[in-house]
Structures are given as C-alpha cells and as structure tokens.
N, C-alpha and C positions, 0 to 999 in steps of 0.2 A: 677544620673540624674533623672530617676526615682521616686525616693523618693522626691527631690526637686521640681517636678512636680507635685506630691503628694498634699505635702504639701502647694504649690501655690495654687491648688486649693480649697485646706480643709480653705486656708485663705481666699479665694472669694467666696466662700460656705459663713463661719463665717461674713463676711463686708455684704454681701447680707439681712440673715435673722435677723443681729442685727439692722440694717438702717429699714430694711421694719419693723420688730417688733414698733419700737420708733418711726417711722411716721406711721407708721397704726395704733397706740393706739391713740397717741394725734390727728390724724385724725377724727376716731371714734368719742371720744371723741366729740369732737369740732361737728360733722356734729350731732351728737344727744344730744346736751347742752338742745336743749330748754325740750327732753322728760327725762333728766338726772335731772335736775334741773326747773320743773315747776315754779317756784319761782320767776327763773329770776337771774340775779348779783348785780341786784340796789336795793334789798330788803332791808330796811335800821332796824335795833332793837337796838337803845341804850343799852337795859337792857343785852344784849348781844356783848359789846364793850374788842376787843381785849380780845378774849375768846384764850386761847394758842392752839397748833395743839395736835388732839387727845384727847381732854380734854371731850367732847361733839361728842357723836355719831352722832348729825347731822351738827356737825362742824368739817371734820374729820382736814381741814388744818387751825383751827381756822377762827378769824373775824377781820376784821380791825375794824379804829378807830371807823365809823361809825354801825360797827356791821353786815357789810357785811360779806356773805361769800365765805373764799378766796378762796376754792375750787372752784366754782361755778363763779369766779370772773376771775379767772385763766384761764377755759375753754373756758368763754366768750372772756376774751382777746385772746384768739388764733384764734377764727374769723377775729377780725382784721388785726393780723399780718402774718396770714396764706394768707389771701387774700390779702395786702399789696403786700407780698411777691413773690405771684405766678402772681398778673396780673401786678405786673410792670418788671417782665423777662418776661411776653407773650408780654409788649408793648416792651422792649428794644428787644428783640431778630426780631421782623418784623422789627421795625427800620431799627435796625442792619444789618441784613441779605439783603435787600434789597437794601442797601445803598452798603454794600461788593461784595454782585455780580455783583451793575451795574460796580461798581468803577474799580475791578478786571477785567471784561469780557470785558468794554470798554473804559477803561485805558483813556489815554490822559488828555486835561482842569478838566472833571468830576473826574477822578480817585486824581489829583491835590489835587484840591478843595476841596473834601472829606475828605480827610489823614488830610493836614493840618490844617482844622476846627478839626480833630480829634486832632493833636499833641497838637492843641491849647487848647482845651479841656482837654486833659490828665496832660497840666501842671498846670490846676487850682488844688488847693486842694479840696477837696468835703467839708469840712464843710464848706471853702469860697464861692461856690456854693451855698451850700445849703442856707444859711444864708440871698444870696443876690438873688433867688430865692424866698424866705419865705417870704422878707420883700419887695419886687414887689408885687408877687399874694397872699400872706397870708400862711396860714397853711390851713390842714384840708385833712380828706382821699385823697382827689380824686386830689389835690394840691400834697400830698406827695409821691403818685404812680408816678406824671407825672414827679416829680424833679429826681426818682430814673430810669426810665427808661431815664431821658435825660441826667443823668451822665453816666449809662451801657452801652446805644448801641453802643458805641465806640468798647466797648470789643467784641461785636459781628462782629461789623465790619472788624474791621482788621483783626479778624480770619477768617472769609469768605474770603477777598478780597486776603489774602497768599492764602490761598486753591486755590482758583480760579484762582489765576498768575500760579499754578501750572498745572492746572486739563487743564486749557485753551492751553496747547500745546501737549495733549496726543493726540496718534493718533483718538481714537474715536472722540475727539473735533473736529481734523481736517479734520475725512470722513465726518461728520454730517456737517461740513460749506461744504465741496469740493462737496455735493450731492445736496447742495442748502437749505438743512435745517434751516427754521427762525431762528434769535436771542433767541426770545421769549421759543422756542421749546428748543433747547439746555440747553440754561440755566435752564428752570424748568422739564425737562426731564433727562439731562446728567449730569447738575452741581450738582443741588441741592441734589439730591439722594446722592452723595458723598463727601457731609458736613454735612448728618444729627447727625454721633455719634460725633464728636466733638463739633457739638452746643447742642447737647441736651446732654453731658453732664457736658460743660459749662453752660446750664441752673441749672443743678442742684445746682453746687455750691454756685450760684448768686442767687436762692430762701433761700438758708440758710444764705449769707451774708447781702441780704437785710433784712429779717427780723430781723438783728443785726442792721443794717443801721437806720431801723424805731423805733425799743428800743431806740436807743441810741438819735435819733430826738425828741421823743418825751420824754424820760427823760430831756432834755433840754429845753423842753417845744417850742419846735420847728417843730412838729408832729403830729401828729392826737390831735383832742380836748379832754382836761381833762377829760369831761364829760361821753367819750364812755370808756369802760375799755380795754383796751391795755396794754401787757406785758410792756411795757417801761415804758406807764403812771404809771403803780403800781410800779414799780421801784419807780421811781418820790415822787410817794403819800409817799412810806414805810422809806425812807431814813432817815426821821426824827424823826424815831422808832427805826432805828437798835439795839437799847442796854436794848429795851423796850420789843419789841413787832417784834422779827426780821421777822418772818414768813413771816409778811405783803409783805416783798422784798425778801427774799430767795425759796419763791416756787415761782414765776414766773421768778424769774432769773434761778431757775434749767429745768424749761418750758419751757424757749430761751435754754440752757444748750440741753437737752435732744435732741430738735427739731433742733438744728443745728447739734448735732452730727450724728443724724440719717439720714440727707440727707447729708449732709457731706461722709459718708459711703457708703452711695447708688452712689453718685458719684463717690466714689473711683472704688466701682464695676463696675459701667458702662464705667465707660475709661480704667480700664486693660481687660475689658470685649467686648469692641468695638475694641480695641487696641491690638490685642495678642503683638506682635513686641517690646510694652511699657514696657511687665512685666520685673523685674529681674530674671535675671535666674542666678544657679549656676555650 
C-alpha cells in the first residue's frame, strides 16, 4: 500500500513538472517573441525561400515559401492561439457558471429552460455550428472566441448546476437559508467556493481543446484571417508542401502537439490533485 502510494505521487510529481515545463517554455516563449525575434514573423526574403530546418543558424526551423521565418512564425502564432484559447474558457466558464448556479439553486421554469436550450445545444454538432455561426457574423479573432465559448458554456453549466442540486440540501445550505441568509450571500459565499477544483480544472482541459478547435477552424479557413499567423493558418499555408518543404506544417503542428499535452497534464494533476477520492489505488 505504501509503495503504491509512493508511486501515485512520484506519478503527480512527474504530470506536474512535465505540463508546467511545456507550458512555461512556449509561454515564455510567446510573452517575449517580439524581444526574441525583433524582426517580426511577416519579414518576407525570397532569396531565402524554403531554406530546410538547421540549415542556416539564423533559420534554425527553416523558411517558408515566402522566406519567412518559421521559428519566429511559430512563436508568433501561439499569441493567437494561446489567447484564442484562454479568453474563450474565461467567456464560457462565466457564461457557464452563472447560468449553472442560478438553474441549480432556483430550479423550477429557469432551471427548465436552461437544460433544454442546453440538450438542444448539445445535439448540434460543432462544425454545423460553427459553420452557420461563420457564415451569419463572418470569421475573424474576436468572431471565433465568441462561437467557441457559445458552444462550451454548456459544459460549464451543467457541471455547476449537478454540483449545486447537490451542495443545495447540505445542512450548511440549510442553516444559512433557516438564519435568513440572502440568496445572493449563499450562493457566492457557500456554493461557489465548493465548485472551484472541478471548474477550474475543467478549464484547463478546454484551453487545450480549444486551441485544437481554432487550428482546425482556421486550417479550414473558417478562423482567424490568413493574414495573422496562427498555428492552424500555417497548417493551412504548409499542406501544399508536405513532400517538399514539410517543416513549413510539422513545427507548428508539434507547437499545437506540445501545448496540448502540457495542459492536458496540468489538468490531469489538478483533478487527482483537487480530487484525492478520484485517484486509483491499489
């Protein structure tokens, strides 16, 4: 027992410092591009076209067709998708969360209402969403945060709203109403405290899935504009090099690759970590 105890935690040690390592690099990374690369990602040099990776000390992951480079292009795109990514879980999870508490704590027509705008929602597929979202309001950043947090908050919801069917008949819920204690008070005093590790480590997941969400929109060309560099746009641009010039699409797919695994891991940690009850034991 002992030893598997050990070991459980030598493996949440391990998921801990490999997650923070691969998001604290490309973090980095990404928050100092402009003093890493003065230059810029749009630097454009024909005479430098599709230079291969490591060939060129100041090209260490080569150039695309234009002669850009993809190091530098790479970095750049993780602004996008990094930011993509973290403010449309900060828009779904208020959504979410506030729609779950009221629906949960005051049940009845509202609680209704909610769920099944939610089931309904749940049975569209996302690209049919997406698709007919895009072709109402357009594409473009601030378009493609608002379609992905109005597909998620669902998922926030209905994890609030169970919590809250639940949390709403313990007895502290029911001294705090029998003393006369507000709505208001309870709920952001008593509830909320005790939904934070399950949404916030449901957010993590959803920063790592949507920035897969926004690659893959915008390799479809249904995403952010061409024009900004974005992991998925270079996807997009490099496809038609694969057997050429693959670099151009294999470093920023191991960029999506890396940065999903790394919060991907951090999540793992934070819900056997919020969660003792969750782990396996042997």
């Amino acid at each position: 027992m002992a030893s598997s105890r050990s070991a459980s935690s030598n493996f949440l040690k391990l998921e801990f410092v490999l997650g923070a390592l691969l998001v604290g690099v490309i973090g980095l990374a990404v928050l100092f591009s402009g003093v890493i690369f003065p230059g810029g990602a749009d630097k454009i040099d024909l005479m430098s076209r599709l230079v291969p990776p490591f060939a060129r000390p100041a090209h260490l992951f080569g150039t695309d067709p234009l002669g850009r480079d993809v190091l530098a292009r790479v970095v750049a795109g993780g602004k996008i998708s990094l930011l993509v990514g973290f403010a449309s879980v900060a828009g779904g999870v208020t959504v979410g969360v506030v729609m779950g508490l009221i629906a949960g704590y005051y049940r009845g027509i509202w609680d209704m209402l909610v769920m099944r705008f939610a089931d309904i929602q749940l049975a569209l597929p996302f690209i049919l969403l997406a698709i007919t979202f895009i072709a109402i309001v357009g594409g473009g950043l601030a378009n493609t945060i608002i379609l992905l947090v109005v597909s998620q908050w669902v998922q926030y919801a209905r994890l609030v709203r169970g919590s809250v069917l639940t949390l709403r008949e313990r007895e502290f819920i029911l001294s705090a109403r029998a003393i006369g204690v507000k709505d208001w008070r309870i709920i952001v005093q008593h509830l909320l405290p005790n939904l934070i590790g399950p949404v916030i480590v449901l957010m993590t997941l959803n920063v790592a899935t949507n920035i897969l969400l926004e690659s893959s929109l915008t390799f479809l060309g249904l995403g952010i504009d061409p024009t900004i560099p974005s992991w998925g746009g270079m996807l997009a641009e490099g496809r038609t090099y694969l057997q050429t010039a693959w670099w151009v699409s294999v470093f920023p797919g191991l960029a999506i690759l890396l940065t999903v695994l790394g919060l991907n891991l951090l999540g793992d940690w934070l819900r056997d970590s919020l969660d003792p009850t969750g782990r396996t034991s042997v």
